[in-house]
N, CA, C and O atoms as a DFTB+ gen file, in Angstrom:
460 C
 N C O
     1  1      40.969       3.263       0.429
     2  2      41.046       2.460       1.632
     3  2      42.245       2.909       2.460
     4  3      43.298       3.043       1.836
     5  1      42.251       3.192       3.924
     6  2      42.920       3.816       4.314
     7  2      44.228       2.463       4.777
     8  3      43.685       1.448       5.213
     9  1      45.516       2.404       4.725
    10  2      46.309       2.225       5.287
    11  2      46.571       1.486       6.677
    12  3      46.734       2.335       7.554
    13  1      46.667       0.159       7.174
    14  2      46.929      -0.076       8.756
    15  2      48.264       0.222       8.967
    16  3      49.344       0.064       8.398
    17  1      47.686       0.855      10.285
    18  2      49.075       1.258      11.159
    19  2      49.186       1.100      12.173
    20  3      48.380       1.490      13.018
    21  1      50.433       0.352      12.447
    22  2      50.798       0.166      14.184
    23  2      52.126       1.207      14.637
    24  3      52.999       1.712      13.931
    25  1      51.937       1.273      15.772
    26  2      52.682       2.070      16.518
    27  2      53.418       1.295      17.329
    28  3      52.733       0.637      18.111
    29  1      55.081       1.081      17.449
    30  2      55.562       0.079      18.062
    31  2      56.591       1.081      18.828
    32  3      57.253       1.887      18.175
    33  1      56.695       0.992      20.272
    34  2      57.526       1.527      21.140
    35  2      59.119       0.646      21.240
    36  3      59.345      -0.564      21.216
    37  1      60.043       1.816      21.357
    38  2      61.703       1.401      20.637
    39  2      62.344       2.281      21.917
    40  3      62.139       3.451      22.239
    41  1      63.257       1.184      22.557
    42  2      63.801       2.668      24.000
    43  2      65.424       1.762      23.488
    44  3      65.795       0.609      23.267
    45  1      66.045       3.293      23.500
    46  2      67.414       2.919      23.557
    47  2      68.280       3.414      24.593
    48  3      67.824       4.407      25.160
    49  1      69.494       2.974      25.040
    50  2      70.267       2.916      25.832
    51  2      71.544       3.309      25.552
    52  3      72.326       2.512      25.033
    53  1      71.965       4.769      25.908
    54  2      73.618       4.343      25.541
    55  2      73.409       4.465      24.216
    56  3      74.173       3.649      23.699
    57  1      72.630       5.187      23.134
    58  2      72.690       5.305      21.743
    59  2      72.431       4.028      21.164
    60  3      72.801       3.806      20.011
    61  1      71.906       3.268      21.756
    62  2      71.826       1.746      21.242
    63  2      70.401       1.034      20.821
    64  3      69.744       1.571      21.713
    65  1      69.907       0.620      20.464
    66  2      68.844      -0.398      20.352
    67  2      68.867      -1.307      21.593
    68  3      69.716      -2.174      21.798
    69  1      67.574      -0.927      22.595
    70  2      67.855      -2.101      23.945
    71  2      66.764      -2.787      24.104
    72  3      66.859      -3.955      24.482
    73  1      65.502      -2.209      23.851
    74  2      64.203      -2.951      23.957
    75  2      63.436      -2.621      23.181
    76  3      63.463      -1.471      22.743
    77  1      62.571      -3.475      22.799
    78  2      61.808      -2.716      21.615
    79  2      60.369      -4.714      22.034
    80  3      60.422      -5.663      22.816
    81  1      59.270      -4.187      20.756
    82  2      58.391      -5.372      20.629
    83  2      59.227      -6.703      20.422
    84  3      58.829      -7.474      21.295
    85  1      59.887      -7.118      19.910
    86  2      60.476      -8.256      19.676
    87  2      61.148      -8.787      20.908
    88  3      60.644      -9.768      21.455
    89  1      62.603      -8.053      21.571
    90  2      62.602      -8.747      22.448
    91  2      61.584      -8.662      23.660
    92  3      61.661      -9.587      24.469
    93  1      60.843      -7.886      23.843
    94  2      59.568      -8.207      25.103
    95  2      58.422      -9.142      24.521
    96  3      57.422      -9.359      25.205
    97  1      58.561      -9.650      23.355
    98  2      57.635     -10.358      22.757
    99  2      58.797     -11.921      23.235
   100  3      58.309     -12.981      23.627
   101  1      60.189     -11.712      23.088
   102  2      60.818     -13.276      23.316
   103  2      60.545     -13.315      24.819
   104  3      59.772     -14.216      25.143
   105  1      60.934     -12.657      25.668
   106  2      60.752     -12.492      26.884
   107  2      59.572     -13.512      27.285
   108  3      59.383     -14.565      27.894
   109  1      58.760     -12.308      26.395
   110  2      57.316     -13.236      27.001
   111  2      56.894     -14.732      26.965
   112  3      56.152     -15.412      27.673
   113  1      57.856     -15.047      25.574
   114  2      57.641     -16.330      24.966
   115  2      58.228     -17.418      26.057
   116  3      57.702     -18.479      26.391
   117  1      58.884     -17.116      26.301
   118  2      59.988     -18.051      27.286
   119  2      59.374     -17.921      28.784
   120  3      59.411     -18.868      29.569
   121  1      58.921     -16.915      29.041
   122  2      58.297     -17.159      30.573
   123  2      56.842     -17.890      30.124
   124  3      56.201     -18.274      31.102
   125  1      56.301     -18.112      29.009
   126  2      54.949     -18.875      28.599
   127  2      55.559     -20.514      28.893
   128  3      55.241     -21.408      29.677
   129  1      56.510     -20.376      27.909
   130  2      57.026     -21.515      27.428
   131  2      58.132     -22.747      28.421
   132  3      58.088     -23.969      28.273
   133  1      59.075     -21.977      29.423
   134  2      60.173     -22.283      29.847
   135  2      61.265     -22.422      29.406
   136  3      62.156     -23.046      29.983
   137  1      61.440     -21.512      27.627
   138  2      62.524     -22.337      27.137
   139  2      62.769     -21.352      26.032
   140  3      61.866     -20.772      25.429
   141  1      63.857     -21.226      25.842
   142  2      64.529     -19.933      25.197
   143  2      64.540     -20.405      23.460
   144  3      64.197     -19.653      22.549
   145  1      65.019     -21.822      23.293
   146  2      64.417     -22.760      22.667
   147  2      62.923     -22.737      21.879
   148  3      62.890     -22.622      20.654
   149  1      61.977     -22.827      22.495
   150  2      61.081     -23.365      22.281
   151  2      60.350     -21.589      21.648
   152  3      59.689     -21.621      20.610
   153  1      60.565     -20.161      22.390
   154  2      60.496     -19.054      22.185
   155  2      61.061     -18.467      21.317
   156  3      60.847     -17.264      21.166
   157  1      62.044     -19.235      20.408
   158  2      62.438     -18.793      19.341
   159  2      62.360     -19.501      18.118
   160  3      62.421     -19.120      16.949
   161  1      62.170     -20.921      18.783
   162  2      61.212     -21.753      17.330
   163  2      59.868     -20.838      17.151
   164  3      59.596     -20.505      15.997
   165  1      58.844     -20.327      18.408
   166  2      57.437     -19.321      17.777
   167  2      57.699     -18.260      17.088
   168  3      56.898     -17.984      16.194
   169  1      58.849     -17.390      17.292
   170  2      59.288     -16.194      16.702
   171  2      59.688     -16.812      15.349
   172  3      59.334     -16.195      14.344
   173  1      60.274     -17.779      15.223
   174  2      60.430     -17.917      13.784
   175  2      61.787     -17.550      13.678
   176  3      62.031     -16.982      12.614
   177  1      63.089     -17.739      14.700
   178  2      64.077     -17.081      14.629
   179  2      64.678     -18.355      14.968
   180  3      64.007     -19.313      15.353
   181  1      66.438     -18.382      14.773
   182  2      67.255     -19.400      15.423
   183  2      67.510     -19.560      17.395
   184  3      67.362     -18.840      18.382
   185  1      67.965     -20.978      17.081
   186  2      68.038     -20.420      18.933
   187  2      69.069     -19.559      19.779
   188  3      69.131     -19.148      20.938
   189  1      70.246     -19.451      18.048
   190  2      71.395     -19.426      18.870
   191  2      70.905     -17.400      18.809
   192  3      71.280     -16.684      19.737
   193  1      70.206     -16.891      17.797
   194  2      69.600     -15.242      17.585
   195  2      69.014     -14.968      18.977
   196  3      69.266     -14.002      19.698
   197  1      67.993     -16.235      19.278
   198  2      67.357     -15.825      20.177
   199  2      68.571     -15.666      22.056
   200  3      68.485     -14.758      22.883
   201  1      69.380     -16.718      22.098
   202  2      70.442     -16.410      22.994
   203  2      70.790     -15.133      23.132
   204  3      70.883     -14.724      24.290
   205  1      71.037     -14.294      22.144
   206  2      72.108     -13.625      21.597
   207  2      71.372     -12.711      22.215
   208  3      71.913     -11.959      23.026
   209  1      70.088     -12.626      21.952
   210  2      69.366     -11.127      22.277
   211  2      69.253     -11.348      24.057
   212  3      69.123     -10.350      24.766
   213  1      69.316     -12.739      24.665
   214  2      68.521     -12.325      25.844
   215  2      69.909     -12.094      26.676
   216  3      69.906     -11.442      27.721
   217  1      71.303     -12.781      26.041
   218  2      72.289     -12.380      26.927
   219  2      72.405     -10.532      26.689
   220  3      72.541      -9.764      27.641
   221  1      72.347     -10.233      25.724
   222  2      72.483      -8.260      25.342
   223  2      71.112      -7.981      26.365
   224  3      71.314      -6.860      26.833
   225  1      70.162      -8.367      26.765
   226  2      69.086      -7.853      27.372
   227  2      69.865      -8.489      28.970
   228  3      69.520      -7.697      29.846
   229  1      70.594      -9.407      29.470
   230  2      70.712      -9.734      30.645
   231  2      72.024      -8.561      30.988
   232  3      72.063      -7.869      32.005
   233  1      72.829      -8.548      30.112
   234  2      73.754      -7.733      30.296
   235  2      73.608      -5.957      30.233
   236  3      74.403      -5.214      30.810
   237  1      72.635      -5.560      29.556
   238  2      72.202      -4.151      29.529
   239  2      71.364      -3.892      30.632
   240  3      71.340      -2.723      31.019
   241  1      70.592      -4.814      31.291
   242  2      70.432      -4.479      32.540
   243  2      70.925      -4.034      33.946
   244  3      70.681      -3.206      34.824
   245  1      72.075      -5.454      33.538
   246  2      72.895      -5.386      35.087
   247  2      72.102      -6.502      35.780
   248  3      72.549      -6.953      36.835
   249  1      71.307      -6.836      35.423
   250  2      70.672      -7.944      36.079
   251  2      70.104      -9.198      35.571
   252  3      69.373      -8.821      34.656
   253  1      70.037     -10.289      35.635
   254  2      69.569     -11.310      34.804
   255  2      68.080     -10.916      34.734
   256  3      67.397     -10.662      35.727
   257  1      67.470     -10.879      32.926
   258  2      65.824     -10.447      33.357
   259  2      65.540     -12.144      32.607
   260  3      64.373     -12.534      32.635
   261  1      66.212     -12.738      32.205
   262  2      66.073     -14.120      31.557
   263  2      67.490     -15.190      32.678
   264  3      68.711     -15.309      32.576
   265  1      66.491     -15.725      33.606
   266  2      67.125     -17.359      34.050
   267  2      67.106     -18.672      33.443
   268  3      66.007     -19.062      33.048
   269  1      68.098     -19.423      33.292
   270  2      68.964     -20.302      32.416
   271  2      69.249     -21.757      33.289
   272  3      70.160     -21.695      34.114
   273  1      68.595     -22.924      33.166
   274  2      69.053     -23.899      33.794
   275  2      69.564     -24.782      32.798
   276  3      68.824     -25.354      31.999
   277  1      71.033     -24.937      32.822
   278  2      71.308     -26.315      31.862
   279  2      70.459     -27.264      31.745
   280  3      69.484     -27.341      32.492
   281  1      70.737     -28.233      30.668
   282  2      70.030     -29.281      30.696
   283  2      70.797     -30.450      31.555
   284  3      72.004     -30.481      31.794
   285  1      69.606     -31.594      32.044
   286  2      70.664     -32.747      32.471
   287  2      69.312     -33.696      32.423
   288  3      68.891     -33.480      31.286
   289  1      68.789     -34.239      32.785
   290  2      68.367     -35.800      32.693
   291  2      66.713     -34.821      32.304
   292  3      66.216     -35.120      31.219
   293  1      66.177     -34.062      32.896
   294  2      65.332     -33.552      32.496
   295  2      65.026     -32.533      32.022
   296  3      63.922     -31.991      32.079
   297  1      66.368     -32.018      31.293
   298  2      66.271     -31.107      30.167
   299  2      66.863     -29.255      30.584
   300  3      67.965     -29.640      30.977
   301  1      66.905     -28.456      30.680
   302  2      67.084     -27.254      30.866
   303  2      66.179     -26.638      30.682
   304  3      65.222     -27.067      30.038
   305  1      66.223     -25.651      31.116
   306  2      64.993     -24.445      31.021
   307  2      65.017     -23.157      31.333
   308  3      65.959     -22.830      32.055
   309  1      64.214     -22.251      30.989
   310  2      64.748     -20.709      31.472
   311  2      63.104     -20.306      31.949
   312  3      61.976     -20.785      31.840
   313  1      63.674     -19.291      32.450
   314  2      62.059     -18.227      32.573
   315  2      62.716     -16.929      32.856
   316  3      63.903     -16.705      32.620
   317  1      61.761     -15.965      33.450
   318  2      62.011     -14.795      33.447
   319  2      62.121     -14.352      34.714
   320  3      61.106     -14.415      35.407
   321  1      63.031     -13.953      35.146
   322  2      63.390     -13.281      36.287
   323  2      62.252     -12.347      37.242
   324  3      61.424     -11.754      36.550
   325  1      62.132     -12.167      38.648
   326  2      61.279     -10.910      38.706
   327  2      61.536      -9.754      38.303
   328  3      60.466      -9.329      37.867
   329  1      62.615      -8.682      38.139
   330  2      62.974      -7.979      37.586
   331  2      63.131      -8.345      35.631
   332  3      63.309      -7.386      34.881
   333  1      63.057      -9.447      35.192
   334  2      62.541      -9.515      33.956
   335  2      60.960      -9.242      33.918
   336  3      60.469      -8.668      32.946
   337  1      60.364      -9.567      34.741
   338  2      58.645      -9.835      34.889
   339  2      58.106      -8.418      34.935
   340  3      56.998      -7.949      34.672
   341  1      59.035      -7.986      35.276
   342  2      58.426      -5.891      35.720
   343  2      58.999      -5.131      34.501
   344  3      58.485      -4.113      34.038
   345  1      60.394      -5.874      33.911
   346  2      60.725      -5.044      32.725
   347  2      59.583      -5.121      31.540
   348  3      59.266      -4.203      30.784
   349  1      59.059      -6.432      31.577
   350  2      57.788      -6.690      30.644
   351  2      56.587      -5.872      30.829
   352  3      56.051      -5.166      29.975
   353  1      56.193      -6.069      32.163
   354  2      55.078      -5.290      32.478
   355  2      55.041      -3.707      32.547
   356  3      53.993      -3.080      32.701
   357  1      56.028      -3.248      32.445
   358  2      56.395      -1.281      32.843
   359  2      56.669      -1.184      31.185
   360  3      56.535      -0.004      30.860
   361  1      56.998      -2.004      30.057
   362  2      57.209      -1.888      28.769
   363  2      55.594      -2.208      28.065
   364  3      55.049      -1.544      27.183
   365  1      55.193      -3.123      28.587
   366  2      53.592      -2.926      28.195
   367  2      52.851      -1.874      28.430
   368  3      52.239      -1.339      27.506
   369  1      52.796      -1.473      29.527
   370  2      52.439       0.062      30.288
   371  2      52.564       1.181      29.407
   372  3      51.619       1.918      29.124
   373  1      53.968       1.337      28.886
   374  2      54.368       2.226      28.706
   375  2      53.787       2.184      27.073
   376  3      53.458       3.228      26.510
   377  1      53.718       1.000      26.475
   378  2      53.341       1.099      24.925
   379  2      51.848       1.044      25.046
   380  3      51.300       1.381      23.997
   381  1      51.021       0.716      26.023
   382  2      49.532       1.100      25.904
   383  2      49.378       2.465      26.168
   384  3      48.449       3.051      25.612
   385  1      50.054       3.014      26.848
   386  2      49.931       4.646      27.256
   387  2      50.271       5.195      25.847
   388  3      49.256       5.789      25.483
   389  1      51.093       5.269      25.007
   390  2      51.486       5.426      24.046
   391  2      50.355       5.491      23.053
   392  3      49.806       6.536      22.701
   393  1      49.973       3.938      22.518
   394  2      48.231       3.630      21.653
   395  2      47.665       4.918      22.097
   396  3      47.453       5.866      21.341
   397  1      47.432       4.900      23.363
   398  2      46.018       5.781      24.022
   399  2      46.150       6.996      23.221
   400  3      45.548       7.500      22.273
   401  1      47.326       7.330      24.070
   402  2      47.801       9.126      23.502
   403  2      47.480       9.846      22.387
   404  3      47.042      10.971      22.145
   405  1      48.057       8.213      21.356
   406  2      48.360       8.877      19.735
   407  2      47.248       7.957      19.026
   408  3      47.405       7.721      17.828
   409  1      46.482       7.591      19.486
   410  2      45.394       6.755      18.816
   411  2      44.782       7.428      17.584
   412  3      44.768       7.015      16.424
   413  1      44.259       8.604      18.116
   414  2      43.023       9.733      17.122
   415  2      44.707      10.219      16.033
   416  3      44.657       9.720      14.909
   417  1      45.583      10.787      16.218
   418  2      46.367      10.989      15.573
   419  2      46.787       9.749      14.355
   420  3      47.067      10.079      13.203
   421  1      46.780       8.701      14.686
   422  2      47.014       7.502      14.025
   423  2      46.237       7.341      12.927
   424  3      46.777       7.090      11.849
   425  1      44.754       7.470      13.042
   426  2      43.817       7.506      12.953
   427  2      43.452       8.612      11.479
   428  3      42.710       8.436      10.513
   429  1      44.312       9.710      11.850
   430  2      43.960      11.043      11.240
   431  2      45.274      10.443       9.976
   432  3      44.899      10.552       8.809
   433  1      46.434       9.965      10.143
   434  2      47.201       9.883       9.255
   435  2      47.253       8.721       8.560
   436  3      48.121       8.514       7.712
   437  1      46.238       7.788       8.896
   438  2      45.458       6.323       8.058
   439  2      44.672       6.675       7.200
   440  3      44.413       6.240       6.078
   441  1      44.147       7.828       8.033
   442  2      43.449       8.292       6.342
   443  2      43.912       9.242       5.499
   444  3      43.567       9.127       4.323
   445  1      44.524      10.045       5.764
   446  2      45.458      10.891       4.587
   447  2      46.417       9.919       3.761
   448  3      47.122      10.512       2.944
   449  1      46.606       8.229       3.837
   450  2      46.807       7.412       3.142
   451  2      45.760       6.893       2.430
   452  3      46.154       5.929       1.773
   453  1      44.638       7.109       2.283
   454  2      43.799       6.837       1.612
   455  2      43.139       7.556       0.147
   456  3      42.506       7.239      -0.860
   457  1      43.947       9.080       0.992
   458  2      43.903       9.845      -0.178
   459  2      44.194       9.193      -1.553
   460  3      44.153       9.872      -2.579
């Protein structure tokens, strides 16, 4: 039986770890959701992890791609910036172009695990 395999796109910055599936997966969660909170209770992560990553993602930009409203009588909330909204969408792009490319290759080395 051959092996599943995913192919997950990883871009670094500056020698660094900057985007990868997880944070464009919180991203996403929080512009679903409104709440940075509520996007890291689905991930299954803390809130203060999930902070942590979107201030390193607001700050490696240069631009806020995650907006932040305190709370006050009706609570706080975040979403995603337009320039967060395009970093999501040009990172989806770029990891379906990716699938496409290396699909049959994927494919060819799922089953040499089956061997």
């Amino acid at each position: 039986m051959a092996m599943e395999m995913r192919l997950t796109l990883r871009l670094d910055m500056g020698g660094e770890h900057a985007l990868g599936v997880g944070k464009v997966r919180l991203m996403e969660l929080i512009e679903e959701s409104g709440s940075i909170s509520r996007a890291a209770k689905e991930m299954g992560m803390s809130y203060r992890r999930a902070w942590l990553l979107v201030n390193d993602l607001n700050q490696r930009f240069g631009t806020p791609l995650v907006e932040t409203q305190r709370g006050g009588g009706g609570g706080g909330g975040a979403a995603l910036s337009e320039t967060g909204r395009d970093v999501v969408t040009l990172y989806r792009r770029m990891e379906k172009a990716c699938l496409e490319a290396n699909g049959q290759a994927m494919e060819e080395l799922a089953a040499l695990t089956a061997r």
